[in-house]
KEKE-3310 file (N, C-alpha, C; in steps of 0.2 Angstrom, whole numbers, plus 5000, padded with zeros to 4 digits):
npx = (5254:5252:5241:5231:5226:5222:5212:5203:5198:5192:5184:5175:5171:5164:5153:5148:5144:5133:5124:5121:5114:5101:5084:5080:5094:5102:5092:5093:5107:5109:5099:5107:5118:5113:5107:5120:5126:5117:5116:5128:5128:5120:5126:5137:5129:5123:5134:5137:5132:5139:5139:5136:5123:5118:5116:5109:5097:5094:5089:5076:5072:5067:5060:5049:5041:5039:5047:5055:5063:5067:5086:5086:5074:5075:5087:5083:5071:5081:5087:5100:5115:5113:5123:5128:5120:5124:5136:5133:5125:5132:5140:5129:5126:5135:5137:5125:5112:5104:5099:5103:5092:5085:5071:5059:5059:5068:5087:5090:5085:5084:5080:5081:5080:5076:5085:5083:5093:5095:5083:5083:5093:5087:5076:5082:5087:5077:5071:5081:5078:5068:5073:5086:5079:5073:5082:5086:5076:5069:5065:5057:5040:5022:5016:5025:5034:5026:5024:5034:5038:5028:5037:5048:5045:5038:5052:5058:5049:5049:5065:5067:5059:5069:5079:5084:5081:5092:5103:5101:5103:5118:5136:5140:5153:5165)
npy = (5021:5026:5040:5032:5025:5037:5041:5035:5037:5048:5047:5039:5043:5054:5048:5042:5054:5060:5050:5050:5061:5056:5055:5045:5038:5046:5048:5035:5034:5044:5039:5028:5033:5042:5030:5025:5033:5034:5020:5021:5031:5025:5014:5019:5024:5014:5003:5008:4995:4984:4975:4977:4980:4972:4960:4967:4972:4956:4953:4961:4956:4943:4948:4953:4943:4935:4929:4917:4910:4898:4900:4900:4904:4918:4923:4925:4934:4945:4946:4941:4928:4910:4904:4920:4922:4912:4914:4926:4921:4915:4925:4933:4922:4919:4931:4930:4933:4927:4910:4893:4880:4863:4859:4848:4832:4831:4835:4843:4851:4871:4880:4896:4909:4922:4929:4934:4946:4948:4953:4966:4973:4977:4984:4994:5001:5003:5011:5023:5025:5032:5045:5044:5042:5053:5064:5060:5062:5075:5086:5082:5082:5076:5070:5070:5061:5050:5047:5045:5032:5025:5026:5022:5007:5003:5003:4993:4983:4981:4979:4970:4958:4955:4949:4932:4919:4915:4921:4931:4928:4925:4930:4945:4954:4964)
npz = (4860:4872:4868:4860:4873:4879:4869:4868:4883:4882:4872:4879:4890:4885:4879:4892:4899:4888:4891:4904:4903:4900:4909:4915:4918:4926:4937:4940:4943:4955:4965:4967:4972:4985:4991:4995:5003:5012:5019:5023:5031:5040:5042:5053:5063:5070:5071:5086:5092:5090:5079:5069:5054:5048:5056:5065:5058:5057:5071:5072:5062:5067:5076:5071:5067:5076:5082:5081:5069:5052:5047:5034:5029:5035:5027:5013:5018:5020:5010:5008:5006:5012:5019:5023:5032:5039:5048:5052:5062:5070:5077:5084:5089:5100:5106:5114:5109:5101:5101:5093:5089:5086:5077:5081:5077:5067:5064:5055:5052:5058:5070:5074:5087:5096:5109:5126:5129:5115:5111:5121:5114:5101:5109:5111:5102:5093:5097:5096:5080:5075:5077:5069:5056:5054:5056:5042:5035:5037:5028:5020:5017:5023:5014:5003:5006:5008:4993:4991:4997:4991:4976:4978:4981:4972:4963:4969:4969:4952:4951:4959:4953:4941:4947:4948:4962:4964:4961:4970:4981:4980:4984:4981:4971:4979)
capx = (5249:5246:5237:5226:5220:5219:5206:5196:5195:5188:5177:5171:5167:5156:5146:5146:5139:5127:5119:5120:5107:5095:5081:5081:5100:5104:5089:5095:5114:5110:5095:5111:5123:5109:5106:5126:5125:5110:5120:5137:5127:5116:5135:5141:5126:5121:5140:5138:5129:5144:5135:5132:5117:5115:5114:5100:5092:5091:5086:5072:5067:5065:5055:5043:5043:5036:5055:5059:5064:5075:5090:5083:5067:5079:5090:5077:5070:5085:5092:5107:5117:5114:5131:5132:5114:5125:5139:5131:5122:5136:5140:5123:5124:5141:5134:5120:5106:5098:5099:5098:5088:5081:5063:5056:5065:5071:5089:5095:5080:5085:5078:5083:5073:5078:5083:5079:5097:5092:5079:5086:5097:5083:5074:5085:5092:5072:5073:5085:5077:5066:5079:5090:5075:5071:5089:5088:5068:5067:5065:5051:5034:5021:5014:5033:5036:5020:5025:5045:5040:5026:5039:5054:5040:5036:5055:5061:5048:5053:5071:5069:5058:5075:5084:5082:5083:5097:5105:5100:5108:5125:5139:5142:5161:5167)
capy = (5017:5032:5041:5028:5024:5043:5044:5030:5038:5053:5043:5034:5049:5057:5043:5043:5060:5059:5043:5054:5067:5055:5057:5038:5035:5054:5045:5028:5035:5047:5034:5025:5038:5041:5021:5025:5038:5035:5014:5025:5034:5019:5009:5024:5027:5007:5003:5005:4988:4979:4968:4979:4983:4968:4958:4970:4967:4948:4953:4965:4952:4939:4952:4953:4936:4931:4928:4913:4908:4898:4902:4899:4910:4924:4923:4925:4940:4950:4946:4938:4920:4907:4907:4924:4922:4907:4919:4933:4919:4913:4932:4933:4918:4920:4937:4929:4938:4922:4904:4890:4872:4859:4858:4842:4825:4833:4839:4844:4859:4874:4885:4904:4913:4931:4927:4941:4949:4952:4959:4971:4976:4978:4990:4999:5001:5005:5018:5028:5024:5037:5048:5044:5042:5060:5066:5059:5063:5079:5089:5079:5083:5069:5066:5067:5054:5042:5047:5042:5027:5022:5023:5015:5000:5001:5001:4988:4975:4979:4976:4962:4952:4955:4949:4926:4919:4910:4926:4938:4926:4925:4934:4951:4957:4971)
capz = (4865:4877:4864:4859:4877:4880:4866:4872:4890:4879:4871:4884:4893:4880:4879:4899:4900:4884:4896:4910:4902:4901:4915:4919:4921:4931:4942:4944:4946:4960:4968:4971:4978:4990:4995:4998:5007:5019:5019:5027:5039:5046:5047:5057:5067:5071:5073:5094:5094:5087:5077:5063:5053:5046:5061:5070:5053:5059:5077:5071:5056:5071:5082:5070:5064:5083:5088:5080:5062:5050:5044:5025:5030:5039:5020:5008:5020:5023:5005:5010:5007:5017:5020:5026:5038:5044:5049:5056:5068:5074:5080:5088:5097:5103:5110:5119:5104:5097:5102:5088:5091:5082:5077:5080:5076:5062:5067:5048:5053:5064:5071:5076:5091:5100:5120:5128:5131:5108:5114:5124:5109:5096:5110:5114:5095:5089:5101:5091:5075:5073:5078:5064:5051:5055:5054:5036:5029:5039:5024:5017:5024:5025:5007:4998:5010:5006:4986:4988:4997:4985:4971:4979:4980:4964:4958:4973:4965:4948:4952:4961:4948:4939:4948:4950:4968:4965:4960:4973:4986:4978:4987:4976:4971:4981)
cpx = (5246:5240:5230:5222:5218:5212:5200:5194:5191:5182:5172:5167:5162:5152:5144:5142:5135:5123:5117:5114:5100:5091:5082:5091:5102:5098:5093:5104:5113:5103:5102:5119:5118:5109:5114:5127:5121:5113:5126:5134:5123:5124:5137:5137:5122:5128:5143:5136:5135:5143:5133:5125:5114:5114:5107:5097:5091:5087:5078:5068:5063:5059:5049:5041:5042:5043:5057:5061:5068:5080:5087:5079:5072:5081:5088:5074:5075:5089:5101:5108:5114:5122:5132:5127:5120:5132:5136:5125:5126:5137:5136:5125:5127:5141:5130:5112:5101:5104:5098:5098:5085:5075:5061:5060:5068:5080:5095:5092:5082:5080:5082:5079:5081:5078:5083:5086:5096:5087:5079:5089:5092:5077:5076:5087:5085:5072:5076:5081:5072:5070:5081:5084:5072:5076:5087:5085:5066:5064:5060:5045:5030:5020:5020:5034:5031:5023:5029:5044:5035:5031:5044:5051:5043:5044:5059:5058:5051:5060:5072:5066:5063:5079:5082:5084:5090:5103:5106:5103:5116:5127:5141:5149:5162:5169)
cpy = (5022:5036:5039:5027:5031:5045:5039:5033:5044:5051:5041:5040:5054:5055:5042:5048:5063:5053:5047:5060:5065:5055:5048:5035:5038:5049:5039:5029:5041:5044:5031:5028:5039:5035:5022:5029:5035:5027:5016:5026:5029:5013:5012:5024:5019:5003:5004:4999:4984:4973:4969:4979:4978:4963:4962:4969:4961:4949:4956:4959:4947:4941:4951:4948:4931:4928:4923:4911:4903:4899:4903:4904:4916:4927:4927:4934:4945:4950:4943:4929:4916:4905:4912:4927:4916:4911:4924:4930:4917:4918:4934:4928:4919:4928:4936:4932:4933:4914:4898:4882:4871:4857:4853:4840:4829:4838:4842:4853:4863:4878:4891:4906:4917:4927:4934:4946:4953:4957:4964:4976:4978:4983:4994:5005:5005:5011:5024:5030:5028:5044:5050:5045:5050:5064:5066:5062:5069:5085:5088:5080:5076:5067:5066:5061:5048:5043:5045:5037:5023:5020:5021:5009:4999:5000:4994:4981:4975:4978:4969:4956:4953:4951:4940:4925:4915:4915:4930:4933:4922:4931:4940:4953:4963:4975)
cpz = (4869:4873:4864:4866:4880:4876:4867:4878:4886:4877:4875:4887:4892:4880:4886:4903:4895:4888:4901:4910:4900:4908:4919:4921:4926:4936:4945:4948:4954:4966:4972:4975:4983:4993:4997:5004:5014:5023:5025:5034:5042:5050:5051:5064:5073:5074:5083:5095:5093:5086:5070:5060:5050:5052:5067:5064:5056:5064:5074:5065:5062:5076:5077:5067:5069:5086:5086:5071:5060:5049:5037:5026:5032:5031:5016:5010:5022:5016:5004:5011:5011:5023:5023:5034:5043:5050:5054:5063:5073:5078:5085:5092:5103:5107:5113:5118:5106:5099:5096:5090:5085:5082:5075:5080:5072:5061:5060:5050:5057:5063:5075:5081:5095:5107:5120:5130:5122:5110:5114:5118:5103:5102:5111:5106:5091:5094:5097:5085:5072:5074:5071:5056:5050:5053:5045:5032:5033:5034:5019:5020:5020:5017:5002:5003:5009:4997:4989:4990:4993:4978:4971:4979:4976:4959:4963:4970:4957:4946:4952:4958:4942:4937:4951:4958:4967:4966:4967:4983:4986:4980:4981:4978:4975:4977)
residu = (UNK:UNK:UNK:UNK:UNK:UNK:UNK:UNK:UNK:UNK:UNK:UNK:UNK:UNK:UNK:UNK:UNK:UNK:UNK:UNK:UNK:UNK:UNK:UNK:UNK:UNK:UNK:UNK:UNK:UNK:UNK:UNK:UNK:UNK:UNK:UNK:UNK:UNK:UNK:UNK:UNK:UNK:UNK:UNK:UNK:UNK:UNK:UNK:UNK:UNK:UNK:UNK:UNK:UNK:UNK:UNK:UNK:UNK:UNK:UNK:UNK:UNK:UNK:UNK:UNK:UNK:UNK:UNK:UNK:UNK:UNK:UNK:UNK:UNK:UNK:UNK:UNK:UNK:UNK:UNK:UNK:UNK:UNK:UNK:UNK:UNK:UNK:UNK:UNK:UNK:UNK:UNK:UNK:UNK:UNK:UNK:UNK:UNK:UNK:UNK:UNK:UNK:UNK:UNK:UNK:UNK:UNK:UNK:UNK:UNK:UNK:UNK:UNK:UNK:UNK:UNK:UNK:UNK:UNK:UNK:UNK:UNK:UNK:UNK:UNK:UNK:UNK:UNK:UNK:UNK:UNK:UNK:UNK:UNK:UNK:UNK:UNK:UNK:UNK:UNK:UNK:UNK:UNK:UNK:UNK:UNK:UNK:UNK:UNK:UNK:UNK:UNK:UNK:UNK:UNK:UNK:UNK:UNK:UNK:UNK:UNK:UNK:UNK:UNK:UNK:UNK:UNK:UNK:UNK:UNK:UNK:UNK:UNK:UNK)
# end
């Protein structure tokens, strides 16, 4: 029996580094050690707000979103359940970030808006963010950085026409 699954791991592995020599897998696999990478250090680096990085994502979507939103709208823009936006408001409110009300008679509807102690938290936190964005792209001068993010674009939409809405707000397996 050991054998046998020893030569399968041989196997496998052959076939894992003949894949690996192609140009599009070697991209797509080191595309995504990077998104891990640069992922670690924003949780590292974002981690004094204690709210995490997905919660100043909300703050920051709402700033730019004139300070108020849905939940469902918030979802859809951040990529994430409604489930896990419902979650990560509760955190916010409970901290004093964002406030959530009912729009108009309608009290199935909510709404989301920034009070001004989020605020503070989103300018304080944009502040840094070219800091850290420097740290990261220091090494890029201006036109690698208009090319890298031209063809992140271009592979972010072709992803995400992929990827159905129903899909891409399903919680993923750890």
């Amino acid at each position: 029996m050991e054998v046998k699954v020893n030569n399968l791991i041989e196997e496998l592995a052959v076939d894992i580094k003949t894949q690996f020599k192609q140009p599009e897998i070697k991209l797509i696999n080191s595309l995504l050690i990077a998104a891990d990478v640069v992922s670690r250090y924003l949780d590292i680096e974002t981690a004094k707000y204690s709210l995490g990085r997905t919660g100043l994502t909300v703050l920051h979507t709402l700033v730019i979103n004139c300070g108020s939103m849905t939940p469902t709208s918030i979802s859809k823009i951040i990529f994430r359940s409604k489930f896990a936006v419902t979650k990560i408001l509760d955190t916010l409110e409970k901290l004093g970030y964002v406030k959530r009300g009912g729009i108009g008679n309608d009290r199935r509807t909510r709404e989301v808006s920034i009070t001004e102690r989020g605020l503070d938290v989103v300018n304080s936190s944009f502040v840094e963010r070219p800091d850290i964005s420097h740290k990261a792209l220091h090494r890029l001068d201006k036109d690698q950085l208009k090319m890298l993010d031209n063809l992140l674009g271009i592979i972010r939409k072709d992803v995400s026409s992929l990827i159905s809405e129903k899909d891409a707000l399903k919680k993923t397996p750890v």
